[in-house]
N, C-alpha and C positions, 0 to 999 in steps of 0.2 A: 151532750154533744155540742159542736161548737162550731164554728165558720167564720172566714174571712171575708167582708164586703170591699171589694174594690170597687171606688168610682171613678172615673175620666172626668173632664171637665166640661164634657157633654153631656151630663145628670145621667150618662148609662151607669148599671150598678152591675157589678157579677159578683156573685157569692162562691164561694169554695168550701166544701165541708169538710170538716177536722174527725173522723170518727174514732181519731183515739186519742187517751188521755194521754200522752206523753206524743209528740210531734214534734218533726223540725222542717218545715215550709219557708223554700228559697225562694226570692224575689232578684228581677234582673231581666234586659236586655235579650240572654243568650235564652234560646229554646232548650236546652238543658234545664231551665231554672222548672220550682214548680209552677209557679205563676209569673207571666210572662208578660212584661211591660214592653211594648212598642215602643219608645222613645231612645233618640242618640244620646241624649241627655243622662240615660239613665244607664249605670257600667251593667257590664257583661253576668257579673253576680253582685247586685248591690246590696241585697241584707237578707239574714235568716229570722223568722218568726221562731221561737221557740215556743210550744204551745205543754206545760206540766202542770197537767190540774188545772188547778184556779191561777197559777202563774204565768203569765204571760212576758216573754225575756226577748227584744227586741236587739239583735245585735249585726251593727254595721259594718259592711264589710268594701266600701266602697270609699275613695278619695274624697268624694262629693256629699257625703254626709246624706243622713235623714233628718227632718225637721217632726219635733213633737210639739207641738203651739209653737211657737215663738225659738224655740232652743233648738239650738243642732246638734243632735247624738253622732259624735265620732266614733265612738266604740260598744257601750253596750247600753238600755235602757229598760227600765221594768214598765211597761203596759198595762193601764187598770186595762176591765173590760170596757169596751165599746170608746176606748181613746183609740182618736185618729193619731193616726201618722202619715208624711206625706215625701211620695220620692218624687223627683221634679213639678208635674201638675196630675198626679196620682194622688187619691187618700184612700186608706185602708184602715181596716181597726179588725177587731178580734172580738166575736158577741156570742151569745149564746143563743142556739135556734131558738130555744123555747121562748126566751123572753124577747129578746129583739127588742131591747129598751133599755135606755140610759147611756146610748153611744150620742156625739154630742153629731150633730148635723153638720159635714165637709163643706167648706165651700166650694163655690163651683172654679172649675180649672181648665184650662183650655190645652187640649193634646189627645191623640189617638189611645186607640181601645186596647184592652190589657187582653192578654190570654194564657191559656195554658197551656204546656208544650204538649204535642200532640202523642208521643208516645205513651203518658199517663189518662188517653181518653178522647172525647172529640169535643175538650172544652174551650183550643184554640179557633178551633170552627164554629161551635156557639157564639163565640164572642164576637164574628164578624159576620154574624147572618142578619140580614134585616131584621130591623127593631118589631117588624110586626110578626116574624115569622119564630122568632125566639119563643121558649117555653116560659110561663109565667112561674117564679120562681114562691109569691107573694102577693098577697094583696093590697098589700104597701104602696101608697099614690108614686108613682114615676118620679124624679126630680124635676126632671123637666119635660115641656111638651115632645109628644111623637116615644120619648126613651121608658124601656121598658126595664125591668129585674129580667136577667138572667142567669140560671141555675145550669152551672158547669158541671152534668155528671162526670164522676169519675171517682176509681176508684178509693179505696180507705189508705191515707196517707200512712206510709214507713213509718216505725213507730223511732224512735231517735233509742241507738246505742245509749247501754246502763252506765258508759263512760262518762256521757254528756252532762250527768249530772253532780254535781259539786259533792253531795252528800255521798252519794256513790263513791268517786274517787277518794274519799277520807279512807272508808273503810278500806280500801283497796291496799291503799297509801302508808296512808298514819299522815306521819308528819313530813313525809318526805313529798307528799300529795302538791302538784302545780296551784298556784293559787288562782281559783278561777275569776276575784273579782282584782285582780293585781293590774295598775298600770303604768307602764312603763316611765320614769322620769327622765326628763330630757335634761341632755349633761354639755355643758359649754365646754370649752379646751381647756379649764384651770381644772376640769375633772369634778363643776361643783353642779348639783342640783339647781337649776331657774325654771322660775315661772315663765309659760309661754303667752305672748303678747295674745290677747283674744283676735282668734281670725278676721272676725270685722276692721280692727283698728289697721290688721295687718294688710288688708286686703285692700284700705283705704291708701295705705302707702305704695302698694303695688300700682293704684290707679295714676300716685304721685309721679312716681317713677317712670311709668310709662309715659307721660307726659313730658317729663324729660328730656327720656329719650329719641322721641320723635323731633323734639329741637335740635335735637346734638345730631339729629340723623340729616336736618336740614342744614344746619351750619356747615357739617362738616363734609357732607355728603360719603358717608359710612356706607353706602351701598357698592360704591366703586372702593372701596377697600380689598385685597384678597383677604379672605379668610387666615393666610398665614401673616397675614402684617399685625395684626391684633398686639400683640406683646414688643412691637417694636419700637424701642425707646420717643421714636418723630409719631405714632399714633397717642404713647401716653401720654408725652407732652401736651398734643393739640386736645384730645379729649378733655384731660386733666384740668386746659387753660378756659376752655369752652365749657366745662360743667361749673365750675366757681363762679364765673358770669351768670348763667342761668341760674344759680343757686342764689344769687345775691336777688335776682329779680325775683324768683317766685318761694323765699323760704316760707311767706305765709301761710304758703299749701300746706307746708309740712305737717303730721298730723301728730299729735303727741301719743305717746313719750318719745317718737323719734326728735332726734338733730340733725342740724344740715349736716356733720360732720358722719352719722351713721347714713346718711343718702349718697354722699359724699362716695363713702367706702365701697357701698352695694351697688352703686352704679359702678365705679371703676373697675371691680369685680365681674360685672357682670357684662361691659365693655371691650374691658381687655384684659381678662383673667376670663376660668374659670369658674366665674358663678358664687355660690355658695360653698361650693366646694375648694376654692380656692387657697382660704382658709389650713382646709385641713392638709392640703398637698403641703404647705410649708409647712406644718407644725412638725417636730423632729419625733414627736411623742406618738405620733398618729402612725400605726402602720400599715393599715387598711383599712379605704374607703368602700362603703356599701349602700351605691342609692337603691331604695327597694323603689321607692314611688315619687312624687313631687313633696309627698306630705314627711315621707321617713327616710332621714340619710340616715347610715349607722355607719359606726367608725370604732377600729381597734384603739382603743387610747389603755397606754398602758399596760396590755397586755388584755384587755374587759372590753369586748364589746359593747359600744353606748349605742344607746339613740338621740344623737346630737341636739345642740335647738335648732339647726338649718332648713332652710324649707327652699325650694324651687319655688320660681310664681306659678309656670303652665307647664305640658308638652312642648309648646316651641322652646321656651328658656330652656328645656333641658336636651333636646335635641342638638342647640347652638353648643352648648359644652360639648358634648360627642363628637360632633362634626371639626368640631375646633383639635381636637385630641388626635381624631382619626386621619384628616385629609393631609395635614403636615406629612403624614408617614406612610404616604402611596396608597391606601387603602381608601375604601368605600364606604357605607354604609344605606342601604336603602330598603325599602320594601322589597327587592328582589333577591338581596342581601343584607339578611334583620339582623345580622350577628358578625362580631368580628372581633379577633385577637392583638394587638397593637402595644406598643410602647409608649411612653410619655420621654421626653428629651432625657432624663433622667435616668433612664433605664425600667423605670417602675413600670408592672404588667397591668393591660390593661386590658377588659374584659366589659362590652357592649352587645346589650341584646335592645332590640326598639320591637314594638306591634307588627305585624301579628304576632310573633313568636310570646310576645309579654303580653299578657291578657291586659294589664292596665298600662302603665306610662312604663318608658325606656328604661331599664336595668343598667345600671352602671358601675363595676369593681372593680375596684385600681389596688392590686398592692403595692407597696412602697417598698424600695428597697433602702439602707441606711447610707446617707451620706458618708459617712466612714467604714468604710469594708471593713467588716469585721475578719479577725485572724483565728492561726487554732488557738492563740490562747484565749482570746475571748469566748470560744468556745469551750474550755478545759474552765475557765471563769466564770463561764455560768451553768457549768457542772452537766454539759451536752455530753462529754467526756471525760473520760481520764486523762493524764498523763501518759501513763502506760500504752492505752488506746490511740492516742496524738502520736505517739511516737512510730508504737506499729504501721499506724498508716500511710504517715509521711516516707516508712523504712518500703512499704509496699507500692507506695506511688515511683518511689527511687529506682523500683527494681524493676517498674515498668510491668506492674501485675493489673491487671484489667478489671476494672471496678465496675458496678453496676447499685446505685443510689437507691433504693426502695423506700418509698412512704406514703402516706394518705395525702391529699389537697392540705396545702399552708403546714405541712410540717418541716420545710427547711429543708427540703431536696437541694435548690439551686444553691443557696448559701452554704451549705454542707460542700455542692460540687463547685463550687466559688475557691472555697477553701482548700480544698484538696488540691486544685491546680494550683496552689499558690508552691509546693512543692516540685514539681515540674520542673527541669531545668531550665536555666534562662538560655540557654544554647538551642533547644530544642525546638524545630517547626512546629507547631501548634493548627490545627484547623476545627473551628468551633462550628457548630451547625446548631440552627433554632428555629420555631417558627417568630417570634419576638425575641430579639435581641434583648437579653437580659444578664448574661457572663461576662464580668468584671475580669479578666485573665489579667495578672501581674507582668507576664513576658512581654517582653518589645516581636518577639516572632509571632504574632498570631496573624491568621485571617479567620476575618468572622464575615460568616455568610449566612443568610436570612432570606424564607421563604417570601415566594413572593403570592399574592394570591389572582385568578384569572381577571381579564379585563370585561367590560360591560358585553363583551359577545362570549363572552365563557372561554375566551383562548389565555396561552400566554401563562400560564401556572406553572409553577416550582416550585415543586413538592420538596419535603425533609427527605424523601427518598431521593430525588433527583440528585440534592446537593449530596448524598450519602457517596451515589455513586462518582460524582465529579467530586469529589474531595481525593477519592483514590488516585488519580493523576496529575495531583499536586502536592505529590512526593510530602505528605506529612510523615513527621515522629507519632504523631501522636492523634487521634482523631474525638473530639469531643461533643457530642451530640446533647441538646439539652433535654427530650426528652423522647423516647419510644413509645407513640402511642399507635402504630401502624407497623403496614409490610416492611416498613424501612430496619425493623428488628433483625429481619435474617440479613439485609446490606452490613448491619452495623458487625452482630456476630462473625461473618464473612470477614470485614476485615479486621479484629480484632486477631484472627485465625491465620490469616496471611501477611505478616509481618507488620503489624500498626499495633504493637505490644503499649501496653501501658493508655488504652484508651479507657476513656469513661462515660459513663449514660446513665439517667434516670428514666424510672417508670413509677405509675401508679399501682402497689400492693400494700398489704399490711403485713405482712411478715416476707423471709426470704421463701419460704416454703412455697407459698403464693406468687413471690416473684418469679419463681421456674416455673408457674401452670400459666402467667401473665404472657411472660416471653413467648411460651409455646405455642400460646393461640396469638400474638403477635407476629410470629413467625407466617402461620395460618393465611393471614390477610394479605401477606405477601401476594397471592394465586399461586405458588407453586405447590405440585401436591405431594406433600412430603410424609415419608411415614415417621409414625411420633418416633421411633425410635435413629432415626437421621436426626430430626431436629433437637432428640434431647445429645446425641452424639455429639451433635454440633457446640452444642451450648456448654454441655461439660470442659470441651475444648477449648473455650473461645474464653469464658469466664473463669476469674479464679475468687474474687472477694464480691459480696452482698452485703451491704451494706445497710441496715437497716433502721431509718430515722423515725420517729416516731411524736407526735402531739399528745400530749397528756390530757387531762380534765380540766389544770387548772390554768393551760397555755401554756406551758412549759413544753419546750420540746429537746430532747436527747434523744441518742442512739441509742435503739436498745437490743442491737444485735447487730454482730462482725461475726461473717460468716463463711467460708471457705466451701470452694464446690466442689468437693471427691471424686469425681466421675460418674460412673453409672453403677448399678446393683447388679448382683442378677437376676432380679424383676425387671429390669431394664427401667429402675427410678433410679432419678440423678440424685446421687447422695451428697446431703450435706454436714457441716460439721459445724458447730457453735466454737470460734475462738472467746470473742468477749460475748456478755448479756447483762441486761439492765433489767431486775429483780424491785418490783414494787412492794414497799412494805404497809403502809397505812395513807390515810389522809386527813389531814388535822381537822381540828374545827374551824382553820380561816380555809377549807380548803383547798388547801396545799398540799401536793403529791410529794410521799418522800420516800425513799429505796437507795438501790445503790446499787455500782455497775461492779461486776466481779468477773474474774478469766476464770474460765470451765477447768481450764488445766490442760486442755486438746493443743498442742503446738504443729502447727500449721507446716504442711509437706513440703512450703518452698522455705523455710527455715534455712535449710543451708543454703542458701540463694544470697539470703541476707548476709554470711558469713563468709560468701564465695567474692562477693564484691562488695567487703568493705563497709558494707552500711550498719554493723551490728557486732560485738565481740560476744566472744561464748558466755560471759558472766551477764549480760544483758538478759532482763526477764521482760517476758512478752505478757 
């Protein structure tokens, strides 16, 4: 049997008993954890003890690292017995009851008392009972005067799932088995492996730069700046002219292997850009940004998710990004409002989550969209489509048949519905609806209108439904919504139904089959209470083409179904019909998805539609 000795830096000690051989014991902040560290210092789940056998697997799970002597474990660490480990002025170690010897003596540390959450026992409340009124755990001299051993009953800790263990998932596995001692390489923009600078040196240059900055905040007085003047050529200038001065006085600081010319850069960035991430918004290669934490930016480069070498310095550096992104464009963000939906000047979507909602630092994901609109042939180009299929589509967008976009998150809904307006006539009213402005329309007739969200007393919202409904009496041709993820589905049906023929919309499903049960409970949320069999009435009516986009394994993304909406059964299910489908055949060994898109042979009920107006002659194959 076996036990964990937690000290405080008040020579108190509490033990926790392990009574089974295989164990996983959380440390951390929250009262969820198993053992529960009082301190701000210390995150919410800061590390898991893994306790197998004679092995003890120390793995961190916190921004702020564990210290094992002198080294800080970022990720995972193996524990003789009775090695300390220490989270802010906490040590703890891992020893065996019986012997309770050969663990090396903690120093002492200064910070409040540890405990355990109170659901697993009353070892939270041990831990805060007077030192004389605690049960003696030991006859072990105290560390210090007055502090006693205290013995947190409670019960025999979960034993840790047969997943957890490396040798397990082999046999599970084989070779396809995660690798559990694998870690992650940090990837620059030329796409190549670098070593990362050790935190110390780097944290040295963060103190550099802050120092800095506090001059240039004196010279310049950056306080009275708004927020949106940051990128304005009269702020780069004076920054620009004010940091090269400073830089000339104080490069001594500079700590190597930086240059004045890399302080240079990371201030300018981080004064009047975006940060760290600044970087990647220009690279043409980058198509989504992902901050997980201060410590992990991950970026789509090239199609492969990296984890970049960028690092934030704190919560406030990454908060001033957000704030920089979000306030230009009417929006908010705060503690009362942790989340928010926005665009970048660029079009590119942008997606903010801050504390509480984020258990550690602000979440931040920007897709990019490409500086060069892509057309259908770059989509026939990089094999999203056929020919055959470009043509149909274009011949169905012409005919003013009512499309509805289906696919998962990042599979090319919008660019897909990008591209299909590019068919549209240029003659035609256009009215586009979004909550971020993100629809590139090629016509000079568009309006585009974009939700707004309520002001600090909760008034003053405009919903995707609202505009749904005021789009109606502004006499559009054509009504384009960028995506249905509410009541605003039966608005859109509705007018797709009463003469706004040729409209389009995306939702979230993975096949069309799924898109008709999507719609129906989108319908739902409207509040009206409709029987299914109205609402699918409706939807047979109103919709004629599903389209359905699809992301592959290897990032590749194509259509892998055009699909036609029959009406109803006499089950009263809306039947549908497969025109094209996209048939996967194997995947290499660079893992690469390969198949091929093939017509069912079904020719589609408005066929003669196509031949009635000209968009198609009889020798034409669909």
């Amino acid at each position: 049997m076996k036990q964990i000795r937690v000290l405080d830096s008040n020579g108190q000690e509490y033990l926790y008993p392990v009574d089974k051989a295989v164990a996983e014991v959380s440390l951390g902040r929250s009262k969820s954890n198993d053992i529960v560290l009082s301190s701000k210092a210390v995150s919410r789940r800061h590390a898991i003890i893994k306790v197998m056998g004679e092995r003890i697997v120390l793995v961190n799970q916190s921004a702020n690292g564990v210290l094992v002597g002198n080294q800080r474990v970022d990720r995972v660490h193996e524990l003789a017995l009775g090695e300390f480990a220490a989270i802010d002025t906490y040590q703890f170690c891992v020893e065996d009851v019986a012997g309770q010897v050969g663990h090396q003596r903690a120093p002492r540390r200064r910070d409040r008392v540890a405990g355990r959450r109170e659901s697993r026992g009353s070892a939270s409340t041990t831990a805060h009972m007077p030192a004389q009124s605690r049960p003696r755990a030991t006859s072990r001299p105290a560390i210090s005067e007055g502090a006693a051993l205290a013995a947190a009953p409670s019960p025999p800790l979960a034993s840790a799932s047969p997943l957890g263990n490396h040798r397990d998932l082999d046999s599970y596995l084989g070779k396809i088995a995660p690798a559990t001692d694998f870690e992650e390489p940090r990837i620059n923009l030329s796409g190549q492996p670098v070593q990362v600078i050790d935190r110390a040196k780097r944290m040295a240059l963060v103190e550099v730069k802050a120092m800095l900055h506090d001059a240039l905040k004196e010279r310049l007085d950056l306080h009275s700046f708004e927020i949106t003047d940051y990128r304005t050529p009269r702020t780069v200038r004076q920054v620009s002219e004010r940091l090269k001065q400073l830089l000339e006085i104080h490069a001594h600081a500079i700590p190597p292997p930086y240059s004045r010319d890399d302080v240079f850069k990371e201030l300018m960035d981080e004064v009047c850009g975006l940060g760290p991430i600044e970087d990647l918004i220009k690279h043409r290669k980058v198509t989504e940004i992902m901050v997980v934490d201060r410590d992990h930016i991950y970026a789509e480069l090239n199609g492969d998710i990296v984890l970049t070498d960028r690092f934030f310095n704190d919560e406030k550096s990454m908060m001033t990004v957000i704030e920089r992104i979000v306030i230009p464009r009417g929006r908010r963000i705060d503690e009362s409002n942790p989340l928010v939906d926005t665009r970048l000047a660029d079009g590119s979507r942008v997606n903010a989550v801050i504390p509480p909602l984020a258990l550690k630092d602000p979440c931040l994901t920007i897709r990019k969209f490409p500086e060069d609109r892509l057309g259908v042939g770059d989509l026939v180009g990089f094999k999203s489509m056929t020919p055959e299929m470009a043509k149909f589509l274009g011949r169905s967008v012409r005919a003013r048949k009512n499309i509805v976009i289906s696919g998962g998150t990042g599979s090319g809904k919008t660019t897909l519905l990008n591209v299909l307006s590019s068919f549209i006539g240029v003659t035609e009213r256009v009215v586009t609806i979004e909550d971020a402005a993100e629809l590139q329309m090629q016509q000079e007739h568009v309006v585009s209108l974009e939700t707004k969200p309520p002001n600090l007393e909760g008034k003053g919202e405009v919903s995707i439904r609202d505009l749904v409904k005021n789009a109606l009496r502004m006499r559009p041709d054509r009504i384009v919504v960028g995506e249905c993820r509410g009541g605003e589905a039966l608005d859109m049906l509705q007018a797709m139904n009463t003469g706004h023929d040729g409209s389009m919309t995306t939702v979230h499903s993975n096949s069309p089959t799924e898109a008709i049960s999507r719609l129906e409970t989108l319908v739902l949320m409207s509040g009206m209470e409709l029987p299914s069999r109205a609402i699918r009435q409706q939807i047979a009516n109103s919709i004629d083409l599903i389209v359905q986009q699809s992301r592959f394994s290897d990032g590749s993304r194509r259509i892998s179904y055009i699909t036609e909406v029959c009406g109803i059964d006499e089950d009263e299910h809306i039947r549908l019909e497969d025109i094209y489908r996209y048939r996967q055949t194997h995947v290499d060994q660079d893992m690469k998805v390969h198949g091929y898109h093939l017509a069912t042979g079904y020719l589609p009920s408005f066929l003669n539609t196509f031949l009635v107006q000209g968009l198609a002659d009889e020798d034409d194959f669909f």
